[in-house]
C-alpha positions as CSV (number, residue, x, y, z in Angstrom):
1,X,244.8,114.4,188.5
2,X,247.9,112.4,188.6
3,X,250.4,112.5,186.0
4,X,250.1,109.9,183.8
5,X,254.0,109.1,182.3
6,X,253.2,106.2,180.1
7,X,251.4,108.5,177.8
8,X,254.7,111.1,177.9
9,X,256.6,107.8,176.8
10,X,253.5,106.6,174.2
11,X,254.2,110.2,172.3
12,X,258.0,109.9,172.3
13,X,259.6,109.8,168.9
14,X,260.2,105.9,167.5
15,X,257.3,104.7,169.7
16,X,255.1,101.9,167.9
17,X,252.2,101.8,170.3
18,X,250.9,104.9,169.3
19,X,249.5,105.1,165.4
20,X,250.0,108.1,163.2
21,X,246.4,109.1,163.0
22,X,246.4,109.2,167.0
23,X,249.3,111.4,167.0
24,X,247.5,114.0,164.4
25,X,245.4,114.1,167.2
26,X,247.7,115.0,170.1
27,X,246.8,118.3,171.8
28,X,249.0,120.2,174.6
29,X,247.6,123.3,176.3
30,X,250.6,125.7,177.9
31,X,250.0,128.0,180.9
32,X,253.2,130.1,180.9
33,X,254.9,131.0,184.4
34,X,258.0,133.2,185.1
35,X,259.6,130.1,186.7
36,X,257.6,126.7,185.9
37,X,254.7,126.6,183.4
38,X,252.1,124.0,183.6
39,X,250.8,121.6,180.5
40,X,247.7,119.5,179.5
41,X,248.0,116.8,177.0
42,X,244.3,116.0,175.6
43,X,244.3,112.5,173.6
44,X,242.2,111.8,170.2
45,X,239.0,111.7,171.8
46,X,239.6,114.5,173.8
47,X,240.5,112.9,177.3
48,X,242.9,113.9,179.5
49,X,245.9,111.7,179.6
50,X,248.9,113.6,181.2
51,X,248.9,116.9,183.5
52,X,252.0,118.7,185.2
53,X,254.6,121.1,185.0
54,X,257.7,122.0,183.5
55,X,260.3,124.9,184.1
56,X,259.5,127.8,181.9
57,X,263.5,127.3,180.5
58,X,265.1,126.5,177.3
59,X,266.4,123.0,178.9
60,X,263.3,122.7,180.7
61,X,261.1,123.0,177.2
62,X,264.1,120.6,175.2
63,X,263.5,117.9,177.6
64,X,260.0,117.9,177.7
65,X,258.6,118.5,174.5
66,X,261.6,117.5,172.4
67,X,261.1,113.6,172.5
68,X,257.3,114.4,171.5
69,X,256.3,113.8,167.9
70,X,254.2,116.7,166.1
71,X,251.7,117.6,168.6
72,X,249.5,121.0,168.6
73,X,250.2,123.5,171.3
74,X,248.9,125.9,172.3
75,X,249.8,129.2,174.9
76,X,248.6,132.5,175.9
77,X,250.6,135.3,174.4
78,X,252.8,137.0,177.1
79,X,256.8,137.9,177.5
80,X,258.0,134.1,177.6
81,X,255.6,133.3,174.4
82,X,257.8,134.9,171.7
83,X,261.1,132.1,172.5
84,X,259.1,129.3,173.6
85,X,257.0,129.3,170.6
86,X,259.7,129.4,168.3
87,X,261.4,126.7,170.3
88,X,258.5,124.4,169.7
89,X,258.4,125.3,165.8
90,X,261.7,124.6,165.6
91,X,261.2,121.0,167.5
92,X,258.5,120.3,164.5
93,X,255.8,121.0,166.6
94,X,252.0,123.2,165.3
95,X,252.4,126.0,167.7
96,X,249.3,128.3,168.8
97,X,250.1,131.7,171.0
98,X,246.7,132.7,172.1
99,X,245.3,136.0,172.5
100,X,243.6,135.5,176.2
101,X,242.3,139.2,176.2
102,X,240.0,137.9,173.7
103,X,238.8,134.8,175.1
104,X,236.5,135.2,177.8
105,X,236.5,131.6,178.7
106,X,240.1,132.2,180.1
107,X,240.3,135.9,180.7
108,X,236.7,136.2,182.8
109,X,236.9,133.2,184.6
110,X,235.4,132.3,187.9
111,X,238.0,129.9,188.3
112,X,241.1,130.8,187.1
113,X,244.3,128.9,187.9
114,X,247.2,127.5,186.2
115,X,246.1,124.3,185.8
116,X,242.3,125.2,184.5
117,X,243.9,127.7,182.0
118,X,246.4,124.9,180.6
119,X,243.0,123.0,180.5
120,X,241.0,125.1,179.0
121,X,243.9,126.4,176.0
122,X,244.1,122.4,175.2
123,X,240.4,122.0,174.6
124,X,239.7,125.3,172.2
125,X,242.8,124.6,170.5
126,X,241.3,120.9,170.0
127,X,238.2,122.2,168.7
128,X,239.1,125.2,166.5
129,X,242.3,127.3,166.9
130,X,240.4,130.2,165.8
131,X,238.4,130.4,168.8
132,X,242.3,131.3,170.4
133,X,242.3,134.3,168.6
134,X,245.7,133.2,167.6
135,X,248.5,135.9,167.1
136,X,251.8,136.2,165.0
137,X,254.9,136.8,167.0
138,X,257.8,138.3,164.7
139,X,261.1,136.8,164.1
140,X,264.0,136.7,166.8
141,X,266.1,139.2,164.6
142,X,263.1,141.7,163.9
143,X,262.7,141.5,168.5
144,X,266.3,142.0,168.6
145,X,266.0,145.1,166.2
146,X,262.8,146.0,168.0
147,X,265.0,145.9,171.5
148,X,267.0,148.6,170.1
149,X,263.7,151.0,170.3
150,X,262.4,150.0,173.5
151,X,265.4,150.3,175.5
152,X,265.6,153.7,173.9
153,X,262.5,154.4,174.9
154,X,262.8,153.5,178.3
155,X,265.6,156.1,178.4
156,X,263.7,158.8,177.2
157,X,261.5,157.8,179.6
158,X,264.0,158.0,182.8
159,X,264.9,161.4,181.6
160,X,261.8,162.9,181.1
161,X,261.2,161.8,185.1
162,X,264.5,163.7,186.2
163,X,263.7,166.4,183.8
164,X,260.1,167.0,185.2
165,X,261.7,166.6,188.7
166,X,264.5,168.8,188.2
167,X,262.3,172.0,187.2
168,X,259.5,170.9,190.2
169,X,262.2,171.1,192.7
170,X,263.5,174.7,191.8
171,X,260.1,176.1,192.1
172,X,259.6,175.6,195.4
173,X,262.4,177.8,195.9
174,X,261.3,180.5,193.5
175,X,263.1,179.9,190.8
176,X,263.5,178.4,187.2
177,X,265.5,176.4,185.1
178,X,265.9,177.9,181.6
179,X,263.4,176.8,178.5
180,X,264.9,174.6,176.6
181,X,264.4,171.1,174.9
182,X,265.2,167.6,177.4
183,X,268.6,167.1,174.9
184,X,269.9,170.4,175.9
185,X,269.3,170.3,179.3
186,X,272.4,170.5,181.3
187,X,274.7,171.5,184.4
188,X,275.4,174.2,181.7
189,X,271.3,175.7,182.4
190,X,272.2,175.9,186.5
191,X,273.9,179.1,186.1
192,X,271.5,181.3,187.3
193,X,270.3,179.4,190.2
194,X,272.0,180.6,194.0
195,X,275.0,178.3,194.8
196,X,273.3,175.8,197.5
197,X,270.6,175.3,194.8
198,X,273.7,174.3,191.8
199,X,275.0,172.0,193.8
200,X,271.8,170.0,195.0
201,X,270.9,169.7,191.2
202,X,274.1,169.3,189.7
203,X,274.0,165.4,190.1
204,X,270.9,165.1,188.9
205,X,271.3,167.5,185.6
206,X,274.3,165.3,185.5
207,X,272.8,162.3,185.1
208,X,270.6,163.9,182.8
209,X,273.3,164.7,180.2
210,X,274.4,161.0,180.7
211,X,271.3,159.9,179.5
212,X,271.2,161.9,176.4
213,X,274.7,160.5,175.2
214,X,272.9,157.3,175.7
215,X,270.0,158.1,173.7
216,X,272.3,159.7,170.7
217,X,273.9,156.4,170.7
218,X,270.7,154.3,170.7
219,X,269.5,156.9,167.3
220,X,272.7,156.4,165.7
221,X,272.5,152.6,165.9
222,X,268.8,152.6,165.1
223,X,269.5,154.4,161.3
224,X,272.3,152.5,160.6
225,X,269.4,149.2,161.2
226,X,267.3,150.8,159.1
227,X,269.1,152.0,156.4
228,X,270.9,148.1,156.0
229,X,268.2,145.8,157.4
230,X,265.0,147.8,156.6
231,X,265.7,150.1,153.4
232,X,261.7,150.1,153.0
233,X,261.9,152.3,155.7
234,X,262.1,155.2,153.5
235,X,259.4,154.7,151.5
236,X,257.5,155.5,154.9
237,X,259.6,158.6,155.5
238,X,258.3,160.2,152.7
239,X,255.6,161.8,154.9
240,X,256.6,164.9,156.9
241,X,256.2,163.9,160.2
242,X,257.4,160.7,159.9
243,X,261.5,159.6,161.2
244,X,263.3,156.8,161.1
245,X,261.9,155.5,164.7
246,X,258.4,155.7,163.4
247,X,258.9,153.7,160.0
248,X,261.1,151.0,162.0
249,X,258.8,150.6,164.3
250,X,255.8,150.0,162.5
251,X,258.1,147.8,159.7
252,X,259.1,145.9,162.6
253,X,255.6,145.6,164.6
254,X,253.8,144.5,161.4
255,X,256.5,142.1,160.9
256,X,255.0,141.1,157.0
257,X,253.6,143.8,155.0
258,X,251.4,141.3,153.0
259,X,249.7,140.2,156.6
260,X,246.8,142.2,155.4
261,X,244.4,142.2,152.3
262,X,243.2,145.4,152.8
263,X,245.6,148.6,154.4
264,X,242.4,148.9,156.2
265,X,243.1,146.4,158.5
266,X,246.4,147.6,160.1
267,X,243.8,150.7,162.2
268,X,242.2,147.8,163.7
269,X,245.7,145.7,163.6
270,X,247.4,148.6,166.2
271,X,244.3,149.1,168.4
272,X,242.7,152.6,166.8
273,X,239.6,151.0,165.2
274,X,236.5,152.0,168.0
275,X,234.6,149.4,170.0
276,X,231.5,148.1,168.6
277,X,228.3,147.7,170.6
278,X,225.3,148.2,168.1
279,X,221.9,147.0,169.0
280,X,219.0,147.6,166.4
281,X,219.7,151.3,165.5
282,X,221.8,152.1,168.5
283,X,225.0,152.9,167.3
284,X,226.7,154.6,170.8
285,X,230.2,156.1,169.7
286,X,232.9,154.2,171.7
287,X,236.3,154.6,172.5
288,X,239.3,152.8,170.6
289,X,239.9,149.2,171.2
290,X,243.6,149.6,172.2
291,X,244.2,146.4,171.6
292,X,247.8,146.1,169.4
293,X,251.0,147.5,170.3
294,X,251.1,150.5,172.7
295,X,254.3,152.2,171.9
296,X,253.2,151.7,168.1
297,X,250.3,153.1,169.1
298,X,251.9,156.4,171.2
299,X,254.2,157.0,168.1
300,X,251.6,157.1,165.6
301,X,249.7,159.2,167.5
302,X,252.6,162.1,168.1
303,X,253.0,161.5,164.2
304,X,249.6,162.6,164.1
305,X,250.2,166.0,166.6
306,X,252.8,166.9,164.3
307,X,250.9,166.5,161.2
308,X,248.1,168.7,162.9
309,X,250.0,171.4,164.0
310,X,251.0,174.4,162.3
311,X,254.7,172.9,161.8
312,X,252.8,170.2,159.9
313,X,252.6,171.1,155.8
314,X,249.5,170.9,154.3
315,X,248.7,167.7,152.8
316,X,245.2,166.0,152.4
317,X,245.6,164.0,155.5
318,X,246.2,167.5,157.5
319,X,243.0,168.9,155.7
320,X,241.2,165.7,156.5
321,X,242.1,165.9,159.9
322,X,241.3,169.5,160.7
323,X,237.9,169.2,159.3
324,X,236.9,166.6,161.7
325,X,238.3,168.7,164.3
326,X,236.6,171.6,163.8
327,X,233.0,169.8,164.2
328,X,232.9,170.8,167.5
329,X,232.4,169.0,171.0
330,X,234.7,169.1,173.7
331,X,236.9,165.8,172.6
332,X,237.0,167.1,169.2
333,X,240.7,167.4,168.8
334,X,241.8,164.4,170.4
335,X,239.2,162.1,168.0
336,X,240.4,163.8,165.0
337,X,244.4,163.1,166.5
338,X,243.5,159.1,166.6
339,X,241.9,159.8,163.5
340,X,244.7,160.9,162.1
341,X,246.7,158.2,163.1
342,X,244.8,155.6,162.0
343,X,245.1,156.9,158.6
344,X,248.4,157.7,158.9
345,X,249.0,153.9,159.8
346,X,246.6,152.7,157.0
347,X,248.8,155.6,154.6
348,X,252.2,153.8,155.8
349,X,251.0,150.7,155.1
350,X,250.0,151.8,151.6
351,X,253.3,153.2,150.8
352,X,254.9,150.1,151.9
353,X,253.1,147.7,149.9
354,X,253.2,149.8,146.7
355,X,256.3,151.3,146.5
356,X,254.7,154.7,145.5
357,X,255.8,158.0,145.6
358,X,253.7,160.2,148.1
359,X,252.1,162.6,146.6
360,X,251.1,164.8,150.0
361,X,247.6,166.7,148.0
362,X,247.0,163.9,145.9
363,X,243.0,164.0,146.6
364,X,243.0,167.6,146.6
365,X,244.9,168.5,143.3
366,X,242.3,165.5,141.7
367,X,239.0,167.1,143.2
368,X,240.6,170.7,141.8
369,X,241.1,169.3,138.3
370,X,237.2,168.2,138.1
371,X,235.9,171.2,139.0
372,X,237.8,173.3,136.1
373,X,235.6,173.5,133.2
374,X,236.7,172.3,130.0
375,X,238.3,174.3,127.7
């Protein structure tokens, strides 16, 4: 279809053609590219008056949709989403970042292209945003703050790789590198390895050590943010088992702690609620849906191994959890682990919204007082 630019000048601000009931009416669907994205703008009655593209760039976004009058847009979520939504709120404009995992219409398509998607984004959003699936993105201070954890994470991740590397190599030749935790690995641990072998490693066990100053650095700057941005943060910490990088990232994930009515909801919120397919009385146990953050996600759940573990203290959530482990089966464990951690989630959540004091056998010590008989 050709673009059509006397409807891009009958939406521009000041214009009298166009009436103010038309514009309520105004709907733009977004496909979002690395380099150029492409638009649809759907009139009142649903037609399509303008298609094209525009460069997936702050300037690129100004100029196009910054002479428009209020219009409702709407774009799948995805890495450019988080600025170019708030760009558009910030322009005046009803901004809708679509969850396209969720909509089938877009996500299974036969014919999927950039063009069709845009299409297809402007159309739902016409008809009922909800069929979007629409998500929140968090403010640009609480991604900045948020930055701070995943390039930390993406170190820890570069020196678990050399770490695993370093102590494959050595075995090929018969030897070992000394136990010992990633932080204190070191040219210091090559000491009883033969000569040729020290000096084939040392760069790498170097580099290794360079990393670990880098990740001290990223742990000191993430407690100072959450002990002067995020002092809810220890509310959260209250629960052994639970640091300073676990409360900050789920304050910062969840974003608004009153989001939810129910605590409930944040299981489902991070992806450890299980898929539902029941038919009649078919109930078939599925897997989780995985669906919300995945480093939230891998966090919670290593909160949950601790909590499990014989380091763990015993609270009601470590009884809980230990129960449904011992039931048998050969996944037993790792169900009661995500169990765990969608409780621990749904406990943090609690905590946060409250204010309370944790009270780790809470349950326990209430079930103990019912049973004494009375004096």
């Amino acid at each position: 279809m050709k673009k059509n630019n006397t409807v891009k000048q009958s939406l521009k601000k000041g214009t009298k053609k166009t009436t103010k009931s038309a514009q309520e009416l105004i709907t733009i669907g977004i496909d979002l590219g690395d380099k150029a994205s492409r638009y649809c703008v759907l009139n009142g009655t649903g037609e399509v008056t303008e298609e094209g593209s525009v460069p997936t760039s702050k300037k690129g976004m100004m100029q196009m949709f910054g002479a428009l009058r209020r219009c409702r847009i709407a774009m799948e979520v995805g890495g450019h989403s988080p600025w170019v939504s708030r760009l558009l709120i910030a322009l005046g404009h009803e901004v809708i970042v679509a969850n396209a995992r969720q909509v089938k219409l877009i996500s299974t398509s036969s014919r999927k292209n950039d063009r069709l998607d845009a299409r297809v984004l402007a159309r739902l959003a016409r008809m009922d945003p909800e069929l979007l699936r629409p998500i929140r993105h968090r403010s640009e201070q609480a991604q900045l703050h948020l930055l701070e954890i995943r390039a930390r994470s993406v170190l820890m991740e570069a020196r678990t790789s050399l770490v695993n590397a370093a102590r494959g190599l050595v075995k090929a030749l018969g030897e070992r590198i000394p136990k010992c935790d990633p932080d204190q690995l070191g040219v210091e641990q090559l000491k009883s390895l033969p000569a040729p072998l020290k000096e084939t490693l040392r760069p790498l066990l170097e580099e290794v050590e360079s990393l670990t100053e880098k990740i001290d650095v990223y742990n000191e700057r993430i407690e100072q943010i959450a002990r002067k941005e995020y002092p809810e943060t220890e509310l959260l910490k209250q629960i052994k088992g639970v640091g300073t990088l676990i409360a900050l990232t789920f304050v910062l994930t969840v974003g608004d702690a009153g989001r939810f009515e129910s605590s409930r909801d944040v299981g489902c919120y991070i992806g450890l609620r299980p898929k539902q397919k029941d038919s009649g009385d078919r109930q078939p146990q599925l897997r989780i849906t995985k669906e919300g953050d995945s480093y939230l996600r891998t966090i919670l759940v290593q909160g949950a191994h601790y909590i499990l573990s014989a380091r763990g203290p015993d609270t009601d959530l470590k009884r809980w959890g230990l129960k449904l482990a011992e039931r048998g089966g050969k996944n037993a464990k790792k169900r009661a682990v995500v169990a765990v951690s969608r409780k621990l989630a749904v406990l943090l959540h609690r905590l946060w919204v409250t204010g309370e004091v944790y009270e780790p056998l809470r349950n326990s010590n209430a079930r103990t007082a019912e049973k004494k008989p009375a004096a």
